[in-house]
N, C-alpha and C positions, 0 to 999 in steps of 0.2 A: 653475650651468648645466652641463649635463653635453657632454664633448667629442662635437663630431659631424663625419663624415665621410662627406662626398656627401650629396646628397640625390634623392629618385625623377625621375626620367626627364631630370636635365640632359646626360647624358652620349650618351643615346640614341641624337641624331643623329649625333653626331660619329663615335661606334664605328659605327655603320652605315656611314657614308659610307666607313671605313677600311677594313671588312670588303669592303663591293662592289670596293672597288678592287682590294684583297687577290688578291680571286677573279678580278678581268678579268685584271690581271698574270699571274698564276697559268695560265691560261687558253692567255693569247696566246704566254707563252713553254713550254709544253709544246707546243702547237701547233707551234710554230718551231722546238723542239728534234728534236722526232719525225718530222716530214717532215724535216727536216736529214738528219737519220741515215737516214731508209729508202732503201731502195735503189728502191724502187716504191711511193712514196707514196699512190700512186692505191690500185692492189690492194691495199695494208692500212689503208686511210682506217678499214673499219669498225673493226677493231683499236682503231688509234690514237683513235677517238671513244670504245669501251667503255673503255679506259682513264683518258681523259678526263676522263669520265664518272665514275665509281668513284670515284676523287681529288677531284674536284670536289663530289661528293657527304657525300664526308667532311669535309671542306672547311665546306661549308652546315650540317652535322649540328654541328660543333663551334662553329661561330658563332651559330646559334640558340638550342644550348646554354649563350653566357656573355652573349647578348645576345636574348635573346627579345622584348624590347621592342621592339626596335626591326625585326626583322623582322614583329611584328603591325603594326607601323605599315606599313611598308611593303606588307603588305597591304590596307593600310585595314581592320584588322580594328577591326567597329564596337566594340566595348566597351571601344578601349584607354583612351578618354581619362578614362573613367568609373573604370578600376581605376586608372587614372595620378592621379585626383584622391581616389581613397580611400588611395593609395598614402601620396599628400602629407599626408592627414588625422593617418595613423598617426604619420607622421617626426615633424610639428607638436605630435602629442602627448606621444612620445616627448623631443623636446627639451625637455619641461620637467622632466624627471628632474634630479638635484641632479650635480654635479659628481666624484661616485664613480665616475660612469656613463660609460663608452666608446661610441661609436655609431654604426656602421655601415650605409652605406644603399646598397644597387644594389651587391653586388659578387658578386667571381667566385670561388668558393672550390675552386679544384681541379676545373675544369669544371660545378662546381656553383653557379645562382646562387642569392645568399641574397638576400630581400628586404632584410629588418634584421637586425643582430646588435649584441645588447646584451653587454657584459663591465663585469662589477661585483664587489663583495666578495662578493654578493647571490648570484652566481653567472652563468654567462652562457645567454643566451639567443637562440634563432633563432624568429624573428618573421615570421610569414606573414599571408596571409589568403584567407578563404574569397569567393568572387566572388560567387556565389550566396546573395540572398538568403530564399529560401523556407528552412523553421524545418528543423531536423535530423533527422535519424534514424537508429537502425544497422539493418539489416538485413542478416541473412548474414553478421556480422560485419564489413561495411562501413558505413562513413558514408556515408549520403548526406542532400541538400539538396533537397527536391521528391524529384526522379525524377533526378538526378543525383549519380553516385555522384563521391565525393570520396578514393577509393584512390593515386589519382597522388597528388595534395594532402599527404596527408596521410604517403605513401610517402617521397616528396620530402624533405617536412622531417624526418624520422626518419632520410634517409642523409646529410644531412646535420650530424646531431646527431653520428651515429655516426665522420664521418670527422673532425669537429673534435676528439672526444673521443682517437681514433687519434694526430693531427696534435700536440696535448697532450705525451699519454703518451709520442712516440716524442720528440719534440724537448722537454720541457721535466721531464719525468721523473717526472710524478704524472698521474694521471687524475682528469677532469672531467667527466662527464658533461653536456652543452646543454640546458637544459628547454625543449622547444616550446612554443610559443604560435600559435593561429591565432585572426587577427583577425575576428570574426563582422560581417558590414554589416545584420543587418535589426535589425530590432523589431517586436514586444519581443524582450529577449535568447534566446539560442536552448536549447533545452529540454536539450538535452546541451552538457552542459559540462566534461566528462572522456571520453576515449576513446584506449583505446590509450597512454596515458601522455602524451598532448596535453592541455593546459589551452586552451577556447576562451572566448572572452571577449567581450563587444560591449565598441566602441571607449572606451565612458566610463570603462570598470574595467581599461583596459590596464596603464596605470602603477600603480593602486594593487596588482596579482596582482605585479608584477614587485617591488614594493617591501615586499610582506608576505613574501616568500618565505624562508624558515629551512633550516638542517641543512644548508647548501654554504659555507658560508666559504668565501671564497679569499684569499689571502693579498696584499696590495697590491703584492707586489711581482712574482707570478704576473699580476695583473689588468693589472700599467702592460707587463711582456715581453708577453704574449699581442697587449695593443693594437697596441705596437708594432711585432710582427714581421708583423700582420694589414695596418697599415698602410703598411711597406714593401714588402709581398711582394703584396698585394693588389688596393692601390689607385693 
């Protein structure tokens, strides 16, 4: 049975809850500090709120950034619970890979979040998925599903490829490049199935692309440091 760490959406609430807090502290004591120090609190209120503001917005921007679950939740955004249980499909799948396999679920990789991340001899892998079920297409050199273009998506996992591959090279002294994978929900399987050097897949052939895959060796003792330092540094 292959190692796994976390799994989709248990962590959700809890980093939310941290985050709001984050920001009312954040909030109350800029508020306090800045009327403290003015000399005419009043006449620079608006000041003191675009400043506020600003900070507070960057604030929001990098928390959404390492926890976006949990702010759709918070908006009651209706399709979380639907991608939070295709989420769960995937991980369920994924855990049944053989014990080579490192695996990584819900984390934060350098402001960037990764669904899943597989690290194997096989080579490693950042694992996404597509929300939209309507069948594929490119156009204009983009992807899209229906009438929804899938350019974030698909941008996403490729900077992400790209900064693990960096992250590698700079601290472990060889390059690896990440093969993506995006996970397809409809049926029948979807008509493209390569694009942009993505392998997409519907959910039944996940594990079997990830365990045919050749020409990356990595060497076991690259696969158990990478895990490793993903796991201290990450999780």
């Amino acid at each position: 049975m292959a190692y796994i760490e976390g799994y989709p959406g248990e962590k959700t609430r809890g980093v939310t809850a941290k985050h709001v807090g984050f920001i009312v502290i954040v909030t109350i004591m800029m508020a306090g500090l800045m009327t403290y120090f003015s000399e005419d609190w009043r006449a620079e209120l608006p000041s003191i709120l675009t400043v506020i503001t600003i900070i507070l917005a960057i604030i929001v921007f990098v928390s959404f950034k390492v926890n976006p679950s949990g702010w759709r939740k918070m908006f009651r955004y209706s399709g979380l619970e639907q991608e939070l249980e295709y989420d769960r499909l995937i991980a369920d799948s994924l855990a049944a890979l053989d014990d080579s396999h490192f695996i990584f679920h819900d984390i934060t990789f350098e402001l960037f979040h990764i669904e899943n991340l597989v690290i194997s001899p096989r080579g490693i892998f950042v694992i996404g998925k597509i929300t939209h079920s309507e069948d594929l297409h490119v156009k204009n050199k983009v992807l899209f599903a229906g009438e929804d273009p899938l350019d974030k998506t698909t941008g996403d996992i490729w900077r992400v490829c790209h900064l693990i591959n960096i992250v590698i090279k700079k601290g472990f002294k060889t390059e690896v490049m990440p093969k993506p994978i995006l996970v397809f929900p409809g049926s029948p399987p979807p008509s493209v199935t390569q694009y942009d050097g993505i392998t997409i897949v519907p959910l039944r052939e996940l594990n079997e692309t990830i365990e045919r895959q050749k020409g990356q060796d990595i060497k076991e003792e690259l696969v158990h440091s990478f895990a490793y330092y993903i796991k201290k540094r990450y999780t």
